[in-house]
C-alpha positions in Angstrom: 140.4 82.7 96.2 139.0 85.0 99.3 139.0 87.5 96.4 136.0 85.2 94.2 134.5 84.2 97.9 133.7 87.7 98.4 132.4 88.5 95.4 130.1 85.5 95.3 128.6 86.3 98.8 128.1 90.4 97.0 126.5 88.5 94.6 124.3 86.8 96.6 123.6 90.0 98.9 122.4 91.8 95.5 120.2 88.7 94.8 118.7 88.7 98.1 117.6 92.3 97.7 116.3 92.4 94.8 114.4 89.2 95.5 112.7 90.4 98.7 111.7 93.7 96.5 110.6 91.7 93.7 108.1 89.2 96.0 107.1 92.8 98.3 106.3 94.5 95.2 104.1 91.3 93.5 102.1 91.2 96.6 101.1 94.8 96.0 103.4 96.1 98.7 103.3 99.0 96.5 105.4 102.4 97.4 103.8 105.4 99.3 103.0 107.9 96.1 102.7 111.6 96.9 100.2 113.7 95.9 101.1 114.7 92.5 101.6 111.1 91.3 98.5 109.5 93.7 96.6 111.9 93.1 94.4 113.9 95.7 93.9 117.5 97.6 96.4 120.1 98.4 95.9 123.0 100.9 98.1 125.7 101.8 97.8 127.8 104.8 99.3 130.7 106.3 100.0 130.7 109.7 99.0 134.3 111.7 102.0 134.7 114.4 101.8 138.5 114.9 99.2 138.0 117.3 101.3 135.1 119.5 102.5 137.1 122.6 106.4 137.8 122.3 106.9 135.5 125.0 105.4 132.8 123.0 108.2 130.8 121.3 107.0 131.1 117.9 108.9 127.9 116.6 107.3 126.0 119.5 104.1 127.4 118.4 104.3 126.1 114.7 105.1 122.6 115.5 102.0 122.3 118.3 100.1 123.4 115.0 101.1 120.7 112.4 100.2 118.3 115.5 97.1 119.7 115.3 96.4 119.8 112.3 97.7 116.5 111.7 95.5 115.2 114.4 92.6 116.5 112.4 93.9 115.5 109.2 93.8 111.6 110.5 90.2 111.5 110.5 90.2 111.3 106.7 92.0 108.0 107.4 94.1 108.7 104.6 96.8 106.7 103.5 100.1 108.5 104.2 98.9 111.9 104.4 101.6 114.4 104.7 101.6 118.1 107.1 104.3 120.1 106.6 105.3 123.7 107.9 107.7 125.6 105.8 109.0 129.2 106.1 108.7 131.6 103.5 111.5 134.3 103.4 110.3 136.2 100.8 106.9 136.5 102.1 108.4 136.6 105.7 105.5 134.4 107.0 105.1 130.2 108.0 103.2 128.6 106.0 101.1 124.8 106.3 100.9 122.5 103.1 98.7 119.7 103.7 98.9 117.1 101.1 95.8 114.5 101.4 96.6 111.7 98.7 93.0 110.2 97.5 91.3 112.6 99.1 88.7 114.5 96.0 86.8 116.6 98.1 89.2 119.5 98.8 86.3 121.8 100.2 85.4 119.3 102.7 89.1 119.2 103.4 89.5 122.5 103.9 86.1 123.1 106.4 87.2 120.3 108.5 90.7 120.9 108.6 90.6 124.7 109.3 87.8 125.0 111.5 88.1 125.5 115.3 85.6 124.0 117.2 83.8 125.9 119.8 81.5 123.9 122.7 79.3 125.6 124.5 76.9 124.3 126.9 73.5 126.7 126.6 71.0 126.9 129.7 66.8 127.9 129.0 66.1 131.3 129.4 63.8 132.9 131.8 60.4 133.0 130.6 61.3 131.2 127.3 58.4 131.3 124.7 56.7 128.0 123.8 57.7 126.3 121.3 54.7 125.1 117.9 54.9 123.2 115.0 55.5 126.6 112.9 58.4 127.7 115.6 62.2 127.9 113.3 65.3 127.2 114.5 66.2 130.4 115.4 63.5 130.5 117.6 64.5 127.4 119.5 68.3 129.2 120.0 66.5 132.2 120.9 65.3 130.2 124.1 68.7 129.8 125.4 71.2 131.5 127.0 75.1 130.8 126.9 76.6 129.7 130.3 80.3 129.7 131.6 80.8 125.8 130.9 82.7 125.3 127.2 84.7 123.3 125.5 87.7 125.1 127.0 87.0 123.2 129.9 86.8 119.8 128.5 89.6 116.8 129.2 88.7 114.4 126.6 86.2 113.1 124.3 85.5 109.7 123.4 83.0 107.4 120.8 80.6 105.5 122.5 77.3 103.8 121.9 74.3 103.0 123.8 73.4 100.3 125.2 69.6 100.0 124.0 69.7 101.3 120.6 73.4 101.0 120.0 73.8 104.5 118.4 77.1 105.7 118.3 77.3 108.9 120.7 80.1 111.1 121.9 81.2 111.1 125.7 82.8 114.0 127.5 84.9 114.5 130.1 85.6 117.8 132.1 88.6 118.2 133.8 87.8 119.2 137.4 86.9 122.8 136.9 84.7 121.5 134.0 83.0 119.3 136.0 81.8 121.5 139.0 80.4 124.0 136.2 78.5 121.2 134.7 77.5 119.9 138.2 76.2 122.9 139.1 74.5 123.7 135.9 72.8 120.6 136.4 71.7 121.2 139.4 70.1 124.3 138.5 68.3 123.0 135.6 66.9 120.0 136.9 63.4 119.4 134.9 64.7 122.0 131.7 67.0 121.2 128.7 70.1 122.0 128.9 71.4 122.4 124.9 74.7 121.9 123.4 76.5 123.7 120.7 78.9 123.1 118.8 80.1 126.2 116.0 76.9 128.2 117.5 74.6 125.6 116.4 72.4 122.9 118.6 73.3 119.1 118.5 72.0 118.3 121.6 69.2 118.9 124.0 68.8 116.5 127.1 66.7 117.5 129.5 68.4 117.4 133.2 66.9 114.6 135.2 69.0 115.2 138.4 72.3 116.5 139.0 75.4 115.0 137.5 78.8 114.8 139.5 81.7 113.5 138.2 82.5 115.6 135.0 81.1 113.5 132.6 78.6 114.8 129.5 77.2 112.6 127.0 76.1 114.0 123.3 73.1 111.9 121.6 71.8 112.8 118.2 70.8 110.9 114.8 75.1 110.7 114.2 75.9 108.3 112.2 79.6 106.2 113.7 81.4 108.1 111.3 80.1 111.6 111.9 80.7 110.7 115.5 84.2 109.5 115.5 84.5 113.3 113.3 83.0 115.1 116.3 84.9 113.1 118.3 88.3 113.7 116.7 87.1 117.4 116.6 86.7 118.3 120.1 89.9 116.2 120.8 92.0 118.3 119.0 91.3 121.7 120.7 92.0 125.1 119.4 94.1 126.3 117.0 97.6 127.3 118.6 98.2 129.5 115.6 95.8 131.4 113.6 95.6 130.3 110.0 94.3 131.1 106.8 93.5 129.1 103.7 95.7 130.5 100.8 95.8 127.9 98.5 93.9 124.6 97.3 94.0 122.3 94.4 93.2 119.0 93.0 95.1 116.5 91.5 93.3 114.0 89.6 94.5 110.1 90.1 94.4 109.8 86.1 97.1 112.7 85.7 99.0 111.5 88.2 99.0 107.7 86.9 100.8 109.3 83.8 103.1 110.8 86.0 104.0 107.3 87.7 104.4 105.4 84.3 105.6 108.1 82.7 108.5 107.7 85.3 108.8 104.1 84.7 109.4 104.2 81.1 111.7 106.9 81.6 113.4 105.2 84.5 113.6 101.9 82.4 114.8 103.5 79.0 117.4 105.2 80.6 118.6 102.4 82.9 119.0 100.2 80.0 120.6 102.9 77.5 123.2 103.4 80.0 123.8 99.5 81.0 124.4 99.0 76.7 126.8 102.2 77.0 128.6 100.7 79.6 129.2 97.6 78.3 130.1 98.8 75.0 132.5 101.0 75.9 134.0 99.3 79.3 133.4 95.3 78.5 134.1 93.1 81.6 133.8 96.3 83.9 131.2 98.1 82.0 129.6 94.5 82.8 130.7 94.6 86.4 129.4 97.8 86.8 125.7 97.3 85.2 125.6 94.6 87.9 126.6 97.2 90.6 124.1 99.6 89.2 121.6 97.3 89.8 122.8 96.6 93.3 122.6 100.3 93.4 119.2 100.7 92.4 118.1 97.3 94.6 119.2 99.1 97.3 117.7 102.4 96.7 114.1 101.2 96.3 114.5 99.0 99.3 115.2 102.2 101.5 112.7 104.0 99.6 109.9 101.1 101.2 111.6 100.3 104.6 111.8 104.3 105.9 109.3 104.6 104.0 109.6 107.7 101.5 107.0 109.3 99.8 107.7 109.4 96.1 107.0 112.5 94.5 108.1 113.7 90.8 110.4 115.6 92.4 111.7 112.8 94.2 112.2 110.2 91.1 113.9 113.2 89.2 116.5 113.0 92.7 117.3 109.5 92.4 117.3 109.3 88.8 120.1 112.2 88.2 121.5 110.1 91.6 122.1 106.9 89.1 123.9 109.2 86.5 126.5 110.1 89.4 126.6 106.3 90.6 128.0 105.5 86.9 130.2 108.6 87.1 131.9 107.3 89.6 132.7 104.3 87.3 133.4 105.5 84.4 136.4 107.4 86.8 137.3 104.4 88.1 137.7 102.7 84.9 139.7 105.6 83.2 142.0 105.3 86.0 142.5 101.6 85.8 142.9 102.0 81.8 145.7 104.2 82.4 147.5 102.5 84.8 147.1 99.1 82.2 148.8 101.3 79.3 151.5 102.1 81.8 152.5 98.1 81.7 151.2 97.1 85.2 149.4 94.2 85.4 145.7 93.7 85.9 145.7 93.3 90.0 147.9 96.6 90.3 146.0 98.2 87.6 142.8 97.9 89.2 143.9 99.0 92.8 146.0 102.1 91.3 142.7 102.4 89.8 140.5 102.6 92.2 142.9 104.5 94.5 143.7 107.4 92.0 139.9 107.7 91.5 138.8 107.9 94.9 139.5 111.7 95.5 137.6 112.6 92.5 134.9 110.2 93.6 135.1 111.5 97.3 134.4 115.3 96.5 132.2 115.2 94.0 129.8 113.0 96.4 130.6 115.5 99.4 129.8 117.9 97.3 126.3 116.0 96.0 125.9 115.5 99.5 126.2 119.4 100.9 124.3 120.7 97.9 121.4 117.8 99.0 121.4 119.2 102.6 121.1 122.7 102.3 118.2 122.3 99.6 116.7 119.9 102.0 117.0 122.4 105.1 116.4 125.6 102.7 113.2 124.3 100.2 109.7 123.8 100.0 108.3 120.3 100.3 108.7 119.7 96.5 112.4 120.6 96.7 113.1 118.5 99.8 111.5 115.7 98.3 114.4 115.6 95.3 116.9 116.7 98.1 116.4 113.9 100.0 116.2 110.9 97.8 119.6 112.8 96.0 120.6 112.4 99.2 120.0 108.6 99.7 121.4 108.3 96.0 124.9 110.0 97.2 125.2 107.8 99.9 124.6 104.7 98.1 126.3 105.4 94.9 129.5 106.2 97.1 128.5 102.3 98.7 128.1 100.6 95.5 131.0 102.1 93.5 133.9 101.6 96.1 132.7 98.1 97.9 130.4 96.3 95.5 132.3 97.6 91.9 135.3 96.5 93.6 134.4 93.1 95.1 133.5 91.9 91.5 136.0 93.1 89.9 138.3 91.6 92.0 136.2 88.7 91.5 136.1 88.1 88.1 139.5 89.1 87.1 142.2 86.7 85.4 145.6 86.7 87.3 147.5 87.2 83.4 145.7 88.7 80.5 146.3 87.4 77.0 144.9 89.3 73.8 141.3 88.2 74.6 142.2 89.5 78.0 143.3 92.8 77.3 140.9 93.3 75.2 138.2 92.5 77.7 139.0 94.7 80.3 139.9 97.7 77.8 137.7 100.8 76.7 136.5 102.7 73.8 138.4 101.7 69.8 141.8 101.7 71.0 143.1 100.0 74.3 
């Protein structure tokens, strides 16, 4: 009786998961897609370390750059962009792949995303020539000269907007070094323009009214809120740590992968089912039992895959769908076993435990071993390879889950205490039992 108890409330539990998926999914809860099934850019930089000082810890150095990056990547406001830094032995040299799902415009990805902003705060020259209607813009930058204040100096920036017109503007803030150069900049320039630059070209040019204390700048222009909270996000992320270099770009387009994504369905569907008709023909009751596990299995599997969340890349499916092949292997073992030990003239209880206890070795190493292999490609490959390491990974872990608790709570469940003809013939295999 505790034995039918159990398996009802395993029953339930696998109800319960796949409901809660079911309802997520119908109220378009969708999964986070990677790049080659979303679609979207992908840039691939190479990270210059020879020129970090050998004191520098270059590790150290490599991570403050995907925060960077990642920084600057944010003000896409993409939807689960990914930054990652791999190392590439053959080429001897880190690399940084930025994946940017939705994202079209990989040129405008890669100016924003490799460029280093440099602020500089420009004072008039002596003597500067008056400016006409027929004067260029060169001739304007002609009429300044750079002083010692830049954007090495500055703390933070933040959006703001003013409070007559309500355009959106960017405030600065030195940190105290910062501010005494722009106080006494000020100071010296009261009644001229004192420009700012940002990448060697004006964006603003107030003209000093009186000396400013306190560190703070303020950048007005015709911005628009989103070219703003850009500039903003800019100057906030500072200077490269590492040198890099774009090696790499391309374009994914959504409609490619879409096929991808139902391509993977169908597959993932066909398959599911083939193997859920195999496994009932051949096994009966436990081919049954273990359809029902399998689903359990795969419950499970997509519920991680949204709750972590993972990114779902080909790579990935291809990972947990090889996964489900060793979930059933681990069946199909334990039902061999549990056929023999039937032949032998035990009964069904003893059968099924010998079963499942003669299997478990078997079952044990080769998920160890799924397990190792899954680690060392995960800690060893690119970001494709780690994306199928880790979800073989998950798979391992659950498969060894669902075919030693869940397999066995049902089976114990449903299984007669005497087995007649009918019976025997049930919870047999293949032609002859």
């Amino acid at each position: 009786m505790k034995e039918k108890i159990k398996g009802v409330w395993v029953l339930i539990g696998i109800i319960a998961i796949s409901g809660w998926l079911w309802h997520s999914v119908n109220k378009g809860e969708s999964f986070v897609l990677g790049l080659d099934l979303a679609g979207g850019s992908s840039l691939t930089y190479k990270a210059d370390t020879e020129r970090l000082p050998e004191e520098v810890n270059i590790n150290e150095s490599i991570e403050s750059l995907r925060d960077v990056i990642e920084r600057r990547v944010n003000l896409f406001g993409v939807r689960e962009p990914t930054v990652t830094t791999q190392f590439s032995r053959l080429a001897n040299e880190w690399r940084l792949v930025v994946e940017l799902p939705g994202v079209a415009d990989v040129n405008q990805a890669a100016k924003l995303i490799g460029e280093t902003p440099v602020l500089d705060f420009r004072t008039e020259k002596k003597g500067v020539k008056s400016l006409n209607a027929s004067s260029t813009m060169l001739d304007f930058m002609n009429n300044f000269e750079v002083s010692p204040l830049t954007g090495s100096y500055l703390k933070r920036a933040n959006l703001g907007f003013d409070k007559t017109t309500n355009k959106p503007l960017v405030e600065l803030t030195f940190n105290d070094e910062g501010a005494k150069l722009f106080e006494d900049i000020t100071r010296a320039n009261i009644g001229k323009q004192v420009s700012i630059f940002l990448d060697g070209m004006p964006i603003s040019s107030p003209v000093v009214n009186e000396a400013i204390t306190g560190g703070k700048a303020v950048i007005s222009g015709n911005f628009t809120t989103e070219e703003a909270r850009q500039l903003v996000g800019r100057l906030n992320s500072g200077a490269l740590p590492v040198p890099i270099s774009l090696i790499g770009k391309s374009v994914v387009e959504p409609t490619l992968g879409e096929r991808a994504v139902t391509a993977g369905k169908t597959a993932s569907l066909y398959g599911f089912a083939l193997v859920v008709l195999f496994m009932i023909f051949w096994y009966r009751v436990p081919g049954l039992v273990a359809s029902v596990a399998l689903v359990s299995y795969v419950s499970i599997m997509l519920s991680l895959f949204k709750l972590i969340p993972v990114t779902l890349t080909a790579a990935g499916l291809a990972g947990f769908i090889i996964s489900i092949g060793l979930a059933v292997d681990a069946n199909v073992l334990t039902f061999e076993r549990m056929k023999e030990e039937l032949r032998s003239g035990k009964s069904l209880k003893d059968a099924m435990e010998a079963g499942f206890v003669r299997a478990w070795t078997s079952i044990r190493d080769s998920h160890i071993a799924a397990i190792i292999v899954s680690i060392i490609l995960f800690w060893l490959g690119t970001s494709v390879v780690k994306g199928f390491a880790f979800t073989f990974f998950l798979g391992a872990v659950v498969s060894l889950f669902s075919a030693q608790i869940v397999t066995r709570s049902l089976l114990r469940a449903v299984a007669p205490k005497t087995l007649g003809k009918i019976g025997r013939f049930l919870f047999g295999s293949g032609f002859v039992n």
